[in-house]
BALOBA-1460 file (C-alpha; in Angstrom, 3 decimals):
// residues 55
<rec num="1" residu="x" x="23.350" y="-18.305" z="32.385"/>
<rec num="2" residu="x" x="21.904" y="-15.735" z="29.925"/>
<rec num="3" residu="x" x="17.986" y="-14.959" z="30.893"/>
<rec num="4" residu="x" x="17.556" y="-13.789" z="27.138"/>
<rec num="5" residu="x" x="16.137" y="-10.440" z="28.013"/>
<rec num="6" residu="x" x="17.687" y="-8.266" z="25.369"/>
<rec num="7" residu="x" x="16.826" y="-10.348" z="22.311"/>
<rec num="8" residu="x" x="13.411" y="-10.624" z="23.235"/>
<rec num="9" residu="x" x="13.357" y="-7.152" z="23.030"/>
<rec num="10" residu="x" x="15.161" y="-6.397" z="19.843"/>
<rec num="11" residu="x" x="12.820" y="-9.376" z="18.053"/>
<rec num="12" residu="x" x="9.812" y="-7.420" z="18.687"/>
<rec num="13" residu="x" x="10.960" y="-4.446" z="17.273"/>
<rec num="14" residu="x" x="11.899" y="-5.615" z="14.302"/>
<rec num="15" residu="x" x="8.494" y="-7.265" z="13.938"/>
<rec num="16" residu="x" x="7.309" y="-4.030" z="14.069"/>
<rec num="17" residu="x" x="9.517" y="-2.085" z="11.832"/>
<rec num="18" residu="x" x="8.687" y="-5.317" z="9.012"/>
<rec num="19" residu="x" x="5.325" y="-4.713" z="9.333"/>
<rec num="20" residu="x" x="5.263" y="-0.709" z="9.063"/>
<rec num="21" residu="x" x="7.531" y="-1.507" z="5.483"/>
<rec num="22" residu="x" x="4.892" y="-3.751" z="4.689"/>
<rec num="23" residu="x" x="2.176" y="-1.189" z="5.490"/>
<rec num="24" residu="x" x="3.731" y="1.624" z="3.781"/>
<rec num="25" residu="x" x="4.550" y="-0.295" z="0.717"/>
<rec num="26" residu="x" x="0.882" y="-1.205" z="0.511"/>
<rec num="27" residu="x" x="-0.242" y="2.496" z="0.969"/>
<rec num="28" residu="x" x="2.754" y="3.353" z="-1.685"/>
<rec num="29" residu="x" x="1.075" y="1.301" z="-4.234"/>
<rec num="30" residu="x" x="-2.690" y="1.652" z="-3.360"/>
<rec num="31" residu="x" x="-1.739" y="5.790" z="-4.150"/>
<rec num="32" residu="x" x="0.156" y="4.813" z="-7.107"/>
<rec num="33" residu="x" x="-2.506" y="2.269" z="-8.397"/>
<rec num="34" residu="x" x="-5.217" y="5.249" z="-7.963"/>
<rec num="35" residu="x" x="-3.196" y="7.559" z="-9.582"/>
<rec num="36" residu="x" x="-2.925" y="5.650" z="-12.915"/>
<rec num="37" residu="x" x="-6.910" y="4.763" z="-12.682"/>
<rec num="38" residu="x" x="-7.345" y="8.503" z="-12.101"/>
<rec num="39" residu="x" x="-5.620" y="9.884" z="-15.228"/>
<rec num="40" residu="x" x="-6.912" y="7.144" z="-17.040"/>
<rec num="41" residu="x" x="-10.317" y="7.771" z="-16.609"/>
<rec num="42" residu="x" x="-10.959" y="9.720" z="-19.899"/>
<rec num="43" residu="x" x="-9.176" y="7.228" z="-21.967"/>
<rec num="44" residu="x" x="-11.398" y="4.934" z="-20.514"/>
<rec num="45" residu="x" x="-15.204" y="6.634" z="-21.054"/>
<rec num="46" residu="x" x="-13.669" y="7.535" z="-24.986"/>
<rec num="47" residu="x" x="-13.429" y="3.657" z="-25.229"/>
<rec num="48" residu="x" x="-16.193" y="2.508" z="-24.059"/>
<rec num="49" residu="x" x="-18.347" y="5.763" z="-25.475"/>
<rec num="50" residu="x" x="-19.908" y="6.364" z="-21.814"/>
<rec num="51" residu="x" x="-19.798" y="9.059" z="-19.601"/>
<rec num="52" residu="x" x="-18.621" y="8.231" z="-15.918"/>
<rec num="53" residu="x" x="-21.911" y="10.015" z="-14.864"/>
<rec num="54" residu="x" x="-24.375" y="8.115" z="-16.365"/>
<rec num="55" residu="x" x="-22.600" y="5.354" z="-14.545"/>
């Protein structure tokens, strides 16, 4: 009989290396997404004729 030890240790770490892509892919596009809100920030206050200090 097989007591099943090493596959309930492999199963856990690839839990764990799922969730760290999933992590890092949310900090990968949470940078990205402030990037493009960062650079477009003067675009923006010329449209909409304000000034991100009076904001």
């Amino acid at each position: 009989m097989h007591s099943g030890g090493p596959l309930e240790q492999t199963a856990p770490r690839a839990r764990t290396g799922l969730g760290l892509a999933v992590v890092m892919t949310g900090v990968l596009i949470t940078a990205v997404d402030t990037t493009i809100v960062v650079l477009a920030l003067p675009e923006i206050e010329r449209g909409l004729h304000v000034a991100l200090a009076s904001v």
